[in-house]
N, C-alpha and C positions, 0 to 999 in steps of 0.2 A: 535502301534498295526497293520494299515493296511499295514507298510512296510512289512509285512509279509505274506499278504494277498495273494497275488501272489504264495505262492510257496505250496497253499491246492493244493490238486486233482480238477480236471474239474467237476468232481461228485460227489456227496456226499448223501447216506442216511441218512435224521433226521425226527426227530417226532420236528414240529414244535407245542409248546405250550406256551399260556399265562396262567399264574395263574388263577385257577379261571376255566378254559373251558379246554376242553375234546383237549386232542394228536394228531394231525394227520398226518402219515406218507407220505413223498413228498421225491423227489428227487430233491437237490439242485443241479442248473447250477453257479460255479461259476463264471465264467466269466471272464472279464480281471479285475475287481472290483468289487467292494460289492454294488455299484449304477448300474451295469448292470446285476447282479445276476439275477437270474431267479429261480421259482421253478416250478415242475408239477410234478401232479397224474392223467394221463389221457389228463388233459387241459392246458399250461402252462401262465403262470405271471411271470411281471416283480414284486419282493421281496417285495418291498411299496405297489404294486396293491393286493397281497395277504393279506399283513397285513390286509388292510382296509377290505378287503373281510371276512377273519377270524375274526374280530372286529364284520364285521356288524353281521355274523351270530350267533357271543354268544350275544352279544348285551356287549359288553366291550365299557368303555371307556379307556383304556391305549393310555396316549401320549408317542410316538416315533418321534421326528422329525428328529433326523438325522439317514438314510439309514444305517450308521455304527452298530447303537447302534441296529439294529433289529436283528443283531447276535444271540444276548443274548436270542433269544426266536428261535434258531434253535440249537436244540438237536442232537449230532452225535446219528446216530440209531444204528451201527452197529460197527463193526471190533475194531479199535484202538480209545480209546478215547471216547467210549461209555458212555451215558447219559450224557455228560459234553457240554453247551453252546458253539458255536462255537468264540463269542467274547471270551471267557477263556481263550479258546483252543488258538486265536492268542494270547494272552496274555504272557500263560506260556508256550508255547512250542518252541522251535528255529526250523533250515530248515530241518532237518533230521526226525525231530517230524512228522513236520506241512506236510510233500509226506505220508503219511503213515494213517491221520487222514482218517478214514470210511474203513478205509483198513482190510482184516485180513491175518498176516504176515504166510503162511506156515508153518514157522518153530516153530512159536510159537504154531499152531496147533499138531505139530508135536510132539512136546515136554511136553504140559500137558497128550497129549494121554499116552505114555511114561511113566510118572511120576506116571501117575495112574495105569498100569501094572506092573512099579517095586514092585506095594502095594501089588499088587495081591495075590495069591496062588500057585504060583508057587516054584518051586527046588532052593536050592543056587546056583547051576548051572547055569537054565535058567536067575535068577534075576541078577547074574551076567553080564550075555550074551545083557541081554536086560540095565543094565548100561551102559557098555562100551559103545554100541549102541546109548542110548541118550550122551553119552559126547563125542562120536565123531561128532553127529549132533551139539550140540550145538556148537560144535568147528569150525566146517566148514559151518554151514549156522545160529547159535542163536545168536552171541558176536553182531550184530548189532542191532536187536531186543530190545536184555541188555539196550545196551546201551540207548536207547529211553524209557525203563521201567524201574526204578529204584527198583521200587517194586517186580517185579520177578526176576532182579538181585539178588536181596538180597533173595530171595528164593531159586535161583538154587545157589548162595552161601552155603548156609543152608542145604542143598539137598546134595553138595558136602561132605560136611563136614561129617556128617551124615553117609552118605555111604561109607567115609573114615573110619570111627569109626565100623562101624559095619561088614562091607565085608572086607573090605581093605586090614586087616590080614589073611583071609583065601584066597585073589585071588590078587595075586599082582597085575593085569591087570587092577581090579577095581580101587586100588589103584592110579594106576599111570594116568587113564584116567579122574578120579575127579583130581587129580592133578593140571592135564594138563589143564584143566578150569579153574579151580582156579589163577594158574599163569596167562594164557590169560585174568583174570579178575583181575589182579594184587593186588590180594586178597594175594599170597603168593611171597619171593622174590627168587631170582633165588635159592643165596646161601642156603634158607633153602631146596630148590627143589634138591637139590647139596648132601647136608648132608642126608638128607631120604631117596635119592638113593643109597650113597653110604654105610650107615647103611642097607639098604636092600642087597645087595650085597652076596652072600654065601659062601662069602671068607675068610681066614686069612690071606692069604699075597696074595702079585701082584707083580707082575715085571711090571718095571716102568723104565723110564728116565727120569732126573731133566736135567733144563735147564735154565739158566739165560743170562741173558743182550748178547745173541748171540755167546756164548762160548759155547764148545762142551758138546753133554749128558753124562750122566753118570748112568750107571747102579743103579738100588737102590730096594730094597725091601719094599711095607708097608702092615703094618698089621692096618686088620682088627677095633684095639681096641687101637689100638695108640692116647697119649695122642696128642694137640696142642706143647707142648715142644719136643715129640720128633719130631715132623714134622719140628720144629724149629732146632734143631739139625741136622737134614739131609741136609738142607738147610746152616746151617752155615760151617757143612763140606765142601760143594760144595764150597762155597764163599771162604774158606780159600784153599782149592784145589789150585783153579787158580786164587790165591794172590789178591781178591777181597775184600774190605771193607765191613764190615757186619755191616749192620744199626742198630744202636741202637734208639727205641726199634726194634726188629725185632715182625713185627706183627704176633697173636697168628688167626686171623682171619682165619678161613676155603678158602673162597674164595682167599684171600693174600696167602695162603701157597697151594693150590693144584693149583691155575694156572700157577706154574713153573710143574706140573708134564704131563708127555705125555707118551703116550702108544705105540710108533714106534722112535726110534732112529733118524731120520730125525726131529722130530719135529714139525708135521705138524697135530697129532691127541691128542687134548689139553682134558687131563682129566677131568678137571674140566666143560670143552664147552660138553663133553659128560653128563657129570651126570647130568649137566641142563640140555638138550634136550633127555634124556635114555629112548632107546625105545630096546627092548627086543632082537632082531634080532642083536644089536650093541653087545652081550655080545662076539661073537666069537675073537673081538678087547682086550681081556682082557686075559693076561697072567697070569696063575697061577702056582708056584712052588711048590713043596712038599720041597725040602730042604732052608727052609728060614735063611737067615743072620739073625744076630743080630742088630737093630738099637740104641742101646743106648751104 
């Protein structure tokens, strides 16, 4: 437990309490160890000097003899880790946890505020506006936060999902920006992030190039509502094109059959790398035909 002592904060708000007698809020000094810890409100003490002092004045008997164990009677007051014994707190938390204990992390300020305006009264418009907004912040300053709260992970999991369900079909944006948390919380995987784009898509067919094992592209068409076989098909054509051995089985998987397809003749813009990363602005990379071939 005190290996990890080292890595609290120099400071820390708690309401030190023994059972029995009344809270008193103090500012702990940690120090370089839990034997030279300090606290004060006004007057400062070394940790054991206070004990006795807070004893004499309820008139307690609690024995403490080892310096360690008086943890357990210093309460985080504030931010991260609130109400919970400091001995706990070294107990169940690792180093990422343990910088952050009496802390309050910004973004997670950020983000209930947020979460309680999406409730609000407001337009499918504005509610929209104001989603995206919380899952770009969580995106770029919450996933660490997460990660140290397991609890409100699984809430703004819940949150996403939610908001998938309900906006999601009327604003693609929302959609894709609960997504995008989602994946970063590897809540979903790429492939299924793959397929809901490109099911979202307002297309029936694409011009497209196949390409395999470093052999030249080739022109191809797909539609929109295309089975797994014929994308199996289009692919075996290729293979037999340029006297290639088609693998049996040849896999029916999404991911295994659109990462041979690319959207520029050089080969160098992977369809598949797009639908996992689809962000709105990428659609002008997407060729669409009005006279489509037949793939079967």
């Amino acid at each position: 437990m005190l290996s990890n002592y080292m890595y609290l904060p120099e400071t820390i708000t708690i309401d030190f309490r023994i059972e029995g007698a009344p809270s008193e809020r103090l500012l702990l000094h940690t120090k370089s160890s839990v034997y030279k810890a300090e606290v004060s409100n006004g007057h400062t003490y070394n940790l054991r000097h206070y004990f006795h002092k807070y004893q004499k004045a309820y008139c307690l008997d609690t024995v403490c003899s080892d310096d360690a164990d008086l943890l357990q009677f210093c309460f985080v007051a504030v931010g991260e880790r609130t109400n919970i014994p400091l001995q706990r707190v070294l107990k169940t938390c690792d180093e990422s946890q343990l910088k952050w204990v009496g802390r309050v992390d910004p973004a997670m300020t950020f983000m209930i505020e947020k979460i309680k305006e999406v409730a609000g009264p407001f337009s499918s418009d504005q509610k929209a506006a104001l989603i995206v907004e919380l899952m770009e912040h969580v995106l770029r300053h919450g996933l660490p936060f997460m990660s140290r709260y397991t609890t409100f992970r699984t809430a703004v999991i819940d949150k996403c999902k939610e908001l998938r369900e309900t906006h999601g079909f009327e604003f693609g944006n929302v959609r894709r920006s609960c997504t995008a948390v989602l994946k970063a919380l590897d809540v979903i995987s790429d492939e299924e992030v793959a397929i809901e784009n490109w099911n979202a898509l307002p297309h029936k067919d694409l011009i497209l190039y196949i390409r395999l094992n470093g052999y030249p592209p080739q022109k191809n068409v797909l539609f929109l509502d295309m089975t797994p076989m014929h994308h199996r098909q289009i692919l075996a054509r290729y293979l037999e094109h340029h006297s290639l051995p088609v693998p049996a089985p040849l896999s029916y998987d999404f991911a295994e059959l659109f990462k041979n397809y690319y959207l520029t003749p050089d080969g160098h813009c992977n369809l598949y790398d797009m639908l996992c990363n689809w962000k709105v602005e990428d659609a002008f990379l997407l060729d669409y035909d009005k006279c489509s071939e037949p793939y079967n």
